[in-house]
Wavefront OBJ file of the C-alpha trace (Angstrom):
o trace
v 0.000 0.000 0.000
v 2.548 2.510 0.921
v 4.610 1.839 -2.134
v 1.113 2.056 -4.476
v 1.286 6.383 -2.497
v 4.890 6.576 -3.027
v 4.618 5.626 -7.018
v 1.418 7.717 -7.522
v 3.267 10.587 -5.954
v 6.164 10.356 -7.716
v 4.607 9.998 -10.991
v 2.942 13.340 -10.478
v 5.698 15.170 -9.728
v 7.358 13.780 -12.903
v 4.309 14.259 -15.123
v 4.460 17.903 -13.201
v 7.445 19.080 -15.073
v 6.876 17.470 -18.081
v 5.984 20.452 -20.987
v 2.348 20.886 -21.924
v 1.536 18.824 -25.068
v -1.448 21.784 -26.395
v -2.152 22.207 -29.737
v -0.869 25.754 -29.911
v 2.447 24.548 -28.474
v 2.748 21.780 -31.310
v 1.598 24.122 -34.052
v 4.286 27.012 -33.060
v 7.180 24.050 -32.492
v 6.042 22.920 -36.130
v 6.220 26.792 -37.614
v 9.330 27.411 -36.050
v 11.300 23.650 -36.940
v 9.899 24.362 -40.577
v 11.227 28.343 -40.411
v 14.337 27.590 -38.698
v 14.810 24.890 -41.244
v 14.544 27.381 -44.080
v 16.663 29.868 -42.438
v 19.803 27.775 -41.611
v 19.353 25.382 -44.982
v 18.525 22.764 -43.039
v 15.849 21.803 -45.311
v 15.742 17.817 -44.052
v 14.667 19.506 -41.027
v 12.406 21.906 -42.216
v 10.779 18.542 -44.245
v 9.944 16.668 -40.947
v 6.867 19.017 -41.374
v 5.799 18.977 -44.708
v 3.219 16.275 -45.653
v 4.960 13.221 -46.668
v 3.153 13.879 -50.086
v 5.110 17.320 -51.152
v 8.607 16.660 -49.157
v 10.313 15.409 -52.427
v 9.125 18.596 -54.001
v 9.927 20.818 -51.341
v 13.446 19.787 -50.896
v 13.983 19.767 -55.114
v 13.013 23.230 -55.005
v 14.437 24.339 -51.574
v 18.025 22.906 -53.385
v 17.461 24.800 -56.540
v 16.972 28.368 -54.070
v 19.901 27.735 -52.478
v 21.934 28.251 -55.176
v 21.528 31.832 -55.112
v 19.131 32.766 -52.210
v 20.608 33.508 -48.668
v 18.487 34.046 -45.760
v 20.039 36.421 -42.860
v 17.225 36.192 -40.218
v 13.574 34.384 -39.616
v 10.918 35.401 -36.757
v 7.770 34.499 -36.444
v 6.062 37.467 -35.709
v 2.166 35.924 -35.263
v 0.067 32.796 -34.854
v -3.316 32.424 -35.043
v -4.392 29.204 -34.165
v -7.979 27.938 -35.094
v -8.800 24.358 -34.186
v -7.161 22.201 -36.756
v -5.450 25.138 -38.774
v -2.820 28.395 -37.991
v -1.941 31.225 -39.214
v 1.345 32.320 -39.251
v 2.990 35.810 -39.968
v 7.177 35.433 -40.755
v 9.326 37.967 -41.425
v 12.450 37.086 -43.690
v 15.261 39.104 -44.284
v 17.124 37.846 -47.183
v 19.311 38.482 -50.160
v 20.205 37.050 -53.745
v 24.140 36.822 -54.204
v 23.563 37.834 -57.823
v 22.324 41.569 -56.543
v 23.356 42.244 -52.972
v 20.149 43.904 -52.179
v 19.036 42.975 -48.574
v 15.244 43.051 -48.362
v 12.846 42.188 -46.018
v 9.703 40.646 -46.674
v 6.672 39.279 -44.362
v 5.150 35.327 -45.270
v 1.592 34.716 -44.646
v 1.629 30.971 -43.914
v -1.356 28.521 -43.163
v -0.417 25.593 -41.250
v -3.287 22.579 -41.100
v -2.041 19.666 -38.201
v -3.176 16.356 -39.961
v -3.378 12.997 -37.718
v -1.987 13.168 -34.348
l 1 2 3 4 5 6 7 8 9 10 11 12 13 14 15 16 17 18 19 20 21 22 23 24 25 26 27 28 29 30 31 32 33 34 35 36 37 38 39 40 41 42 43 44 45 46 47 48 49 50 51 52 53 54 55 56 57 58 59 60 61 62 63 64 65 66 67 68 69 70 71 72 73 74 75 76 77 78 79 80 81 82 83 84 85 86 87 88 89 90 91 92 93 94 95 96 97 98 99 100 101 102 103 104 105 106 107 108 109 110 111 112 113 114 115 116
């Protein structure tokens, strides 16, 4: 008996610190892994959260941008979740080596969790 209190206690306190598993949190952790991705040309990464469907195609075209695309900084600057769906404000600022122009420009994104 006092061993059933001791492990019902303890696995509180454990499940205590554990992170919450929300939807919000697991949309923003997918926005950011995907923009962070992008950003650093970690585009395997960045894949984990595209739908299985349209990864190939993502990371064909992701390798063709890379050739001359260079992205200096990411930040999610909004998220909107609504049930099943988000949407996402990013600002990039970026530059092609063949001009040398920095510009900035802000992504409208719509994220859509599918399964678990």
């Amino acid at each position: 008996m006092t061993r059933a209190i001791l492990f019902v206690v303890l696995a509180a306190s454990v499940a205590a610190c554990a992170p919450p598993a929300t939807r919000a949190w697991a949309l923003t952790d997918a926005a950011r892994t995907y923009n962070e991705g992008v950003r650093w040309e970690r585009f395997e990464a960045a894949a984990t959260v595209v739908p299985p469907a349209e990864r190939a195609q993502f990371l064909d075209e992701r390798d063709l941008l890379a050739r001359d695309l260079r992205i200096t900084d990411s930040e999610i600057v909004r998220l909107d979740e609504h049930g099943r769906t988000a949407d996402v404000s990013v600002k990039h600022t970026w530059y092609r080596d063949s001009e040398g122009t920095v510009r900035e420009t802000v992504a409208a994104q719509r994220w859509e969790r599918q399964g678990k």
